[in-house]
C-alpha positions in Angstrom: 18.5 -30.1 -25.9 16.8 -33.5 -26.5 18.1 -36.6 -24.4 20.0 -38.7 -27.2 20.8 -41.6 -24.8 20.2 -44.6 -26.7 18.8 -46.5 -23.4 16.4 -43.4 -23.6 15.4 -44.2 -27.3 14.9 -48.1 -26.3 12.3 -47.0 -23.6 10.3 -44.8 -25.9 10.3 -47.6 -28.3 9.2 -50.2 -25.9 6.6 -47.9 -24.3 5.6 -46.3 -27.5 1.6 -47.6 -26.6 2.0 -45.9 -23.7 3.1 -42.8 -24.9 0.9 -42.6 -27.9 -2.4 -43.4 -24.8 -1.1 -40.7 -23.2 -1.3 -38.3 -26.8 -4.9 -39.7 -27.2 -6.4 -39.4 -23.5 -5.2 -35.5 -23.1 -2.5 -35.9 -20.6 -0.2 -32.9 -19.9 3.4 -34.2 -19.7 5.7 -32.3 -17.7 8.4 -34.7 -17.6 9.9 -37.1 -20.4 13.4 -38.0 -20.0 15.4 -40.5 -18.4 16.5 -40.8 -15.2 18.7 -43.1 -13.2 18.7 -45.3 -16.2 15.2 -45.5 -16.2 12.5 -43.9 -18.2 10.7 -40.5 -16.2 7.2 -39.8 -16.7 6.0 -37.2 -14.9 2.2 -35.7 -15.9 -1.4 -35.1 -15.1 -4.7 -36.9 -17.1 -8.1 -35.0 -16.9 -9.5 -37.9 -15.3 -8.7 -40.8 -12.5 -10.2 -43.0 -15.9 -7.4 -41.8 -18.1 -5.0 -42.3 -15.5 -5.9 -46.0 -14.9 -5.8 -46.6 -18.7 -2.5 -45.4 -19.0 -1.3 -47.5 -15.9 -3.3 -50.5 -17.0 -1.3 -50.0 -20.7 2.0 -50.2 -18.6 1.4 -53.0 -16.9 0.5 -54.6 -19.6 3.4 -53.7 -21.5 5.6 -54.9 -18.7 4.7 -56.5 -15.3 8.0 -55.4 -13.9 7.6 -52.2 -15.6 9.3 -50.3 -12.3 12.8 -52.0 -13.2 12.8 -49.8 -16.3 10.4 -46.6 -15.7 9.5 -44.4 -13.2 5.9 -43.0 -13.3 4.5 -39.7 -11.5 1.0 -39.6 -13.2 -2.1 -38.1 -11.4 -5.5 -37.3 -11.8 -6.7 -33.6 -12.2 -8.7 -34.5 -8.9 -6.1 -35.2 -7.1 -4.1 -32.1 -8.2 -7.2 -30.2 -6.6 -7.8 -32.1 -3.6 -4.2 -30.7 -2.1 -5.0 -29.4 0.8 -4.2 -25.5 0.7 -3.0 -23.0 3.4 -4.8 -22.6 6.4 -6.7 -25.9 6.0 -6.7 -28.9 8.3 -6.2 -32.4 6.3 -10.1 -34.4 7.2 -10.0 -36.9 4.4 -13.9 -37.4 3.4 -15.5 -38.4 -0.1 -15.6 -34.7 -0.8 -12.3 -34.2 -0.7 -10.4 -31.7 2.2 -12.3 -29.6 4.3 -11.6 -26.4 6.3 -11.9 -27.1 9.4 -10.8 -23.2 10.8 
């Protein structure tokens, strides 16, 4: 069931840039509601580019922009970069390596 809040139709309104950004760059959303009376984002762009332009697009929306929305959105690289069982965490450029 859609949220019907109206504080959650005020947020989509005000961020409607944002949202329609998010449309054009590709970015699988896996969360849009709200949350603690704040708007939820929750997603991942394609690229660490994409994600800046969206961010950049909030900020400019709203400098404050964490009084009213809550935003989990990262890059495909960094959903890869995890580090996976059986792997020891050695931050380098490339990423995590094995170190067994």
């Amino acid at each position: 069931m859609p949220d019907t809040d109206p504080k959650f139709d005020e947020l989509k309104q005000k961020y409607a840039p944002v949202l329609r950004l998010i449309e054009q760059e590709g970015v699988s959303l896996s969360h849009l509601d709200l949350r603690d009376g704040k708007l939820f984002l929750q997603g991942v762009a394609h690229s660490e580019d994409a994600r800046n332009k969206i961010l950049n697009e909030i900020q400019r929306i709203n400098p404050d922009w964490q009084s009213d929305l809550t935003c989990d959105l990262r890059s495909e690289r960094q959903q890869t970069d995890a580090p996976q069982a059986g792997q020891t965490v050695v931050q380098s450029g490339q990423g995590f390596a094995n170190r067994n």
